[in-house]
C-alpha positions in Angstrom: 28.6 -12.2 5.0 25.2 -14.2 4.7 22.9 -13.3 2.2 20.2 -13.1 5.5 22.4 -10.4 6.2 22.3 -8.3 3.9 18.8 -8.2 3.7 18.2 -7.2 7.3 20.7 -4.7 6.6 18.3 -3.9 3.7 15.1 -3.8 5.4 16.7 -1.6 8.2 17.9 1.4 5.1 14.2 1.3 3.5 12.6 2.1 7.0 10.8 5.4 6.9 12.8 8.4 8.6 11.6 10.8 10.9 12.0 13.3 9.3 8.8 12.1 6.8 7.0 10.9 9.8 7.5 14.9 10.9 6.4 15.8 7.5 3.0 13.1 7.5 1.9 14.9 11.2 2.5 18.3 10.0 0.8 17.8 6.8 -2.5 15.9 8.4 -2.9 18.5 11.2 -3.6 21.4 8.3 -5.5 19.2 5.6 -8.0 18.3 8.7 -8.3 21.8 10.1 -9.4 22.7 6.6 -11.6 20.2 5.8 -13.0 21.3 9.2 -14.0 24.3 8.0 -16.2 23.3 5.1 -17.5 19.6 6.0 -18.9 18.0 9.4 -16.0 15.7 9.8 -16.8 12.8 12.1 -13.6 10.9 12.1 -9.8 11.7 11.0 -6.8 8.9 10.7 -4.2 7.5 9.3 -4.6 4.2 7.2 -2.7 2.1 4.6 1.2 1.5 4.8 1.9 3.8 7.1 -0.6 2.5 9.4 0.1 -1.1 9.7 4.3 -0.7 9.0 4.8 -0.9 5.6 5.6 2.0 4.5 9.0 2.8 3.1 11.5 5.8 2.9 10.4 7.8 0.1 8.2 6.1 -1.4 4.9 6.0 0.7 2.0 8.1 0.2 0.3 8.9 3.4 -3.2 7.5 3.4 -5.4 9.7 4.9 -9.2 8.1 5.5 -11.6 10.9 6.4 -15.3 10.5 7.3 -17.7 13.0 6.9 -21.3 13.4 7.2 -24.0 11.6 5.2 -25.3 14.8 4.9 -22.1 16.1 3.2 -22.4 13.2 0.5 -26.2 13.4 -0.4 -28.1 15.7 -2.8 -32.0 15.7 -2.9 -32.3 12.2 -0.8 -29.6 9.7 -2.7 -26.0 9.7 -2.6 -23.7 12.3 -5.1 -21.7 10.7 -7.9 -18.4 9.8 -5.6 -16.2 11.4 -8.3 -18.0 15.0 -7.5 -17.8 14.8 -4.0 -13.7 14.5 -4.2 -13.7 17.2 -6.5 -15.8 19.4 -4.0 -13.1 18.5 -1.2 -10.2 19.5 -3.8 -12.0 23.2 -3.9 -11.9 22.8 -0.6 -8.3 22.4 0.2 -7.6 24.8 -2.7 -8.7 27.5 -1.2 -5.7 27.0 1.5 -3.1 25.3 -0.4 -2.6 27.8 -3.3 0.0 26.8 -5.9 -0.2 23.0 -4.6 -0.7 20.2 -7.2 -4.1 18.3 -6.2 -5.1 15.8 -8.8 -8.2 13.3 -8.3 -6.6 9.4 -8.4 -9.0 6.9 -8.3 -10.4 6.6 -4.9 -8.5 9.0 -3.3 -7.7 13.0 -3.6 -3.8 13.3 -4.1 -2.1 16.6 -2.2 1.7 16.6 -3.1 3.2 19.0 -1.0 7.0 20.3 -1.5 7.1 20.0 -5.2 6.0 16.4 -4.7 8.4 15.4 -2.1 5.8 14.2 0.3 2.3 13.8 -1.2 -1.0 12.8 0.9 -3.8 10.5 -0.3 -7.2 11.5 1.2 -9.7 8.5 0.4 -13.3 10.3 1.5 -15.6 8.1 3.6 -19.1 8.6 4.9 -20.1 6.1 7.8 -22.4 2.8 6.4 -23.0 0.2 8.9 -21.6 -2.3 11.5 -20.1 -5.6 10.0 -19.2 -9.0 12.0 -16.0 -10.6 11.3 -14.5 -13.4 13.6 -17.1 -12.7 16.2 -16.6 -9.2 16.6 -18.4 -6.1 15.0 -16.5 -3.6 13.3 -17.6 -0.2 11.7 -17.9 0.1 7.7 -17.5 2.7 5.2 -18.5 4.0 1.7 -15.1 5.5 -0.3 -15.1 6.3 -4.1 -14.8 2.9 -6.3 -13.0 5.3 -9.3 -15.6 5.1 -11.1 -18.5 7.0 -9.4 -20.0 5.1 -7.4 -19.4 3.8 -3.9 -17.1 0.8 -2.4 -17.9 -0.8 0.6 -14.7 -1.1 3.0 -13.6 -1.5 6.9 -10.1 -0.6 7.6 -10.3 -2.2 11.0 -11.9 -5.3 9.3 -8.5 -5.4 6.9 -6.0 -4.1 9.9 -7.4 -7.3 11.7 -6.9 -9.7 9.1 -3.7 -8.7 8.0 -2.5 -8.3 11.5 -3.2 -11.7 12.2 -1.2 -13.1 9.4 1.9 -10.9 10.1 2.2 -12.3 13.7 1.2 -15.5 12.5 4.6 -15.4 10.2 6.2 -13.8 13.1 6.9 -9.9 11.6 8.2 -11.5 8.4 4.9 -10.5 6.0 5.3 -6.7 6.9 8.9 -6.2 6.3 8.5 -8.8 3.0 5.6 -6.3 1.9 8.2 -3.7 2.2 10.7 -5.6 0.5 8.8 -5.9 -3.3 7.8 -2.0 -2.5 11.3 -1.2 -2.8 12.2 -3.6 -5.3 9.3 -1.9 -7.8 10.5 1.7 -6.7 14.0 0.3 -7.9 12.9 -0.3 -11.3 13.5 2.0 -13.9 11.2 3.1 -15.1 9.7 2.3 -11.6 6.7 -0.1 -11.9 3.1 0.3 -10.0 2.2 -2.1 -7.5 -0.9 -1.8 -5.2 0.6 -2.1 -1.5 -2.9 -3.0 -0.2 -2.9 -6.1 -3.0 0.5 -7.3 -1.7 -0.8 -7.4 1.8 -3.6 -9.1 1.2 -2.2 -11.8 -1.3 0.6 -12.7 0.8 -1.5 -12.6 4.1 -4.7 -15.3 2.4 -1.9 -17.5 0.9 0.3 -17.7 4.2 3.4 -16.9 2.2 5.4 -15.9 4.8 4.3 -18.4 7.3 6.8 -20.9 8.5 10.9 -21.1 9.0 11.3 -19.5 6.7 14.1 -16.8 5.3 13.6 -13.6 3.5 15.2 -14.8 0.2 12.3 -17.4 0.4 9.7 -15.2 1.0 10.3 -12.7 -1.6 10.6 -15.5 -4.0 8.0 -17.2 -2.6 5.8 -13.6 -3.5 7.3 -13.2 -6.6 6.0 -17.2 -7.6 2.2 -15.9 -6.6 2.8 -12.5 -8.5 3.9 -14.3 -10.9 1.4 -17.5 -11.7 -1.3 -15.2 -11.0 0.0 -12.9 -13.6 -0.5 -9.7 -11.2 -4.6 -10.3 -11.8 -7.1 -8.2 -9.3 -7.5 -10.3 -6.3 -11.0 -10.7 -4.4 -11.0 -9.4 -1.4 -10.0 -12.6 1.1 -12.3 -10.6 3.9 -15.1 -10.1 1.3 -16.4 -6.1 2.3 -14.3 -4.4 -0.8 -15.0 -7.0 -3.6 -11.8 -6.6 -6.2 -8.3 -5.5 -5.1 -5.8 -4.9 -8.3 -2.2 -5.5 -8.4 -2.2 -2.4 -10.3 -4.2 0.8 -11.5 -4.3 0.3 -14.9 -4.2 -3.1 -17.4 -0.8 -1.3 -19.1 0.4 -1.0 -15.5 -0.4 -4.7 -14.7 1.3 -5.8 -17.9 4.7 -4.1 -17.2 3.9 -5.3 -13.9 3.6 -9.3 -14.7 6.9 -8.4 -17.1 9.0 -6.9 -14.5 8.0 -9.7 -12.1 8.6 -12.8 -14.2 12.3 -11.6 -14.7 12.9 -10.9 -11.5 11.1 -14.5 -10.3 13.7 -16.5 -12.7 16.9 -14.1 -11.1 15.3 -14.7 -7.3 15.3 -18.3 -7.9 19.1 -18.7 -9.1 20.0 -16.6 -6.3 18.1 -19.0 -3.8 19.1 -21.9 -5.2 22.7 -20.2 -5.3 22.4 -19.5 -1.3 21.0 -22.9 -0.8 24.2 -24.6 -2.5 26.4 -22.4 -0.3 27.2 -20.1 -2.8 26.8 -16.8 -1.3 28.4 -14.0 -3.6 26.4 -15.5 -6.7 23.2 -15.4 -4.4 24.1 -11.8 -4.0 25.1 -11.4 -7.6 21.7 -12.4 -8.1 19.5 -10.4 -5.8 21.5 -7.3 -6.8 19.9 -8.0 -10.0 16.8 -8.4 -8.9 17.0 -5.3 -6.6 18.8 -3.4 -9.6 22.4 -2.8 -7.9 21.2 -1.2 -4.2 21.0 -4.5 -2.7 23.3 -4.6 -0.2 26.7 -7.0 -0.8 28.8 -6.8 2.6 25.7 -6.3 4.5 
C-alpha cells in the first residue's frame, strides 16, 4: 500500500474516542458547579486541542479556560500574585474532589481524575479588554504567566488565526499538529512539546499550505522544529508575547535532540517514497513513529 495510506489510516487510530469526550463533559460539568460555589464565574469553556481538533486519544489534557470576576482576582485595589489565586481555586476544588491529585503547572491548575487517566487543565482568566484583529473586535483575557504575574491572551483571537491557516492548507495543519503529538507521545521516554507552539509555528510559516502530502508536512515541521532548535516562538498574533516549544530548557533540549533524529529518518523515508520505494519509506517512518506506524495501512 502507499505510504499516504498508511498515514490516513494513522491519523484515523490517534482520533480521540468517545468514551474520553464522555469523560471531558462529565468532568467539566462538576469542576464548574464547584467553582460556582466559591467564585462569581462569568464564563466557562473549553479551549486548546480539544477545541480546535487536535487533540489525540490519550494523550490530551482538556483545557478548561474559566473567567471569573475581577473582584475574585484583586486584594486591596491591585491584582493578587496569579500563582495565589490558582492555589485559592485548588482549595476550592479540594474541598469536593478528596483524594484527587491537583498540582499547580504553570499557567494552569491540573485535576487528574481516575488515577491520572483523564486529567483537566483549568487556566484562570479574569476579563481585560476588547482587541481588534482583521477588522473585527474580540474579547481578551489576563491568565497566569507561571511566574506571578499576568499574560495577556484571546482564545478567539488565536482560534481565528489558526483557523484560517488550517482551511487555507485544506484540514492538513490540524491532523499534521496531531501527527508530531503522537509522534512525541511515542518516544520513550515520551518528550514534551507545547501543542499551542506547534499550531502556531506551523500556521505563521504556512507549512502545510500547498499539494502537498503528509510525509511532506511532517518533515516539512520537523525542518522548522529543527533549524529553530525548538526556541520559544513570538506570538505571530502579538496578544501573548512568547510561546515555548517546551516548559522547561532541559525539556527543550531533549526536545531539539529527539527532533533532529527523527528530521534525518523523515527525510530518507521521503526521499525513499519519492524514488518509489515504498516499504523503505515505511521502514523509515516506523522509525520515526517508533514501530506503531502503520505498514499495510
Amino acid at each position: 500500500m502507499i505510504v499516504s495510506n498508511s498515514f490516513l489510516t494513522l491519523i484515523d487510530r490517534i482520533q480521540p474516542l468517545q468514551g474520553e469526550l464522555n469523560h471531558a463533559d462529565s468532568h467539566t460539568a462538576t469542576i464548574e458547579a464547584r467553582l460556582e460555589k466559591c467564585f462569581q464565574i462569568k464564563k466557562f469553556g473549553i479551549i486548546g486541542s480539544h477545541s480546535r481538533g487536535t487533540a489525540i486519544r490519550t494523550f490530551s489534557d482538556v483545557d478548561l479556560f474559566v473567567v471569573f470576576s475581577r473582584d475574585d482576582a484583586r486584594w486591596g485595589g491591585r491584582y493578587i500574585d496569579s500563582k495565589t489565586f490558582v492555589n485559592r481555586v485548588k482549595s476550592c476544588l479540594a474541598g469536593r474532589y478528596l483524594g484527587t491529585v491537583m498540582r499547580r503547572d504553570l499557567q494552569a491548575l491540573v485535576v487528574k481524575f481516575s488515577a491520572g487517566n483523564y486529567p483537566v487543565d483549568i487556566v484562570p482568566a479574569f476579563f481585560e479588554g476588547m482587541e481588534e484583529a482583521g477588522g473585527t473586535k474580540f474579547p481578551t483575557y489576563c491568565i497566569p504567566d507561571g511566574s506571578g504575574a499576568w499574560l495577556i491572551t484571546s482564545p478567539a483571537v488565536h482560534n481565528k488565526f489558526i483557523s484560517e491557516a488550517n482551511q487555507k492548507s485544506g484540514g492538513k495543519l490540524y491532523r499534521t499538529v496531531q501527527l508530531l503529538k503522537f509522534w512525541s507521545a511515542c518516544r520513550i521516554p515520551s518528550i514534551s512539546i507545547n501543542s499551542f507552539h506547534l499550531e502556531l509555528l506551523l500556521s505563521s510559516e504556512d507549512t502545510c499550505v500547498g499539494i502537498k502530502s503528509y510525509s511532506s508536512c511532517v518533515t516539512d515541521a520537523f525542518r522548522l522544529l529543527h533549524e529553530r532548535q525548538c526556541r520559544p516562538l513570538r506570538d505571530p498574533t502579538k496578544l501573548s508575547g512568547i510561546v515555548a516549544a517546551a516548559k522547561t530548557e532541559q525539556q527543550r533540549e531533549n526536545l531539539f535532540r529527539a527532533v533532529e533524529l527523527s528530521y534525518v529518518r523523515s527525510m530518507k523515508a521521503l526521499n525513499a517514497e519519492l524514488n518509489g520505494r515504498v516499504a523503505n519509506s515505511k521502514y523509515f517512518w516506523n522509525l520515526v513513529f517508533n514501530g506503531r506506524f502503520p505498514l499495510n495501512g
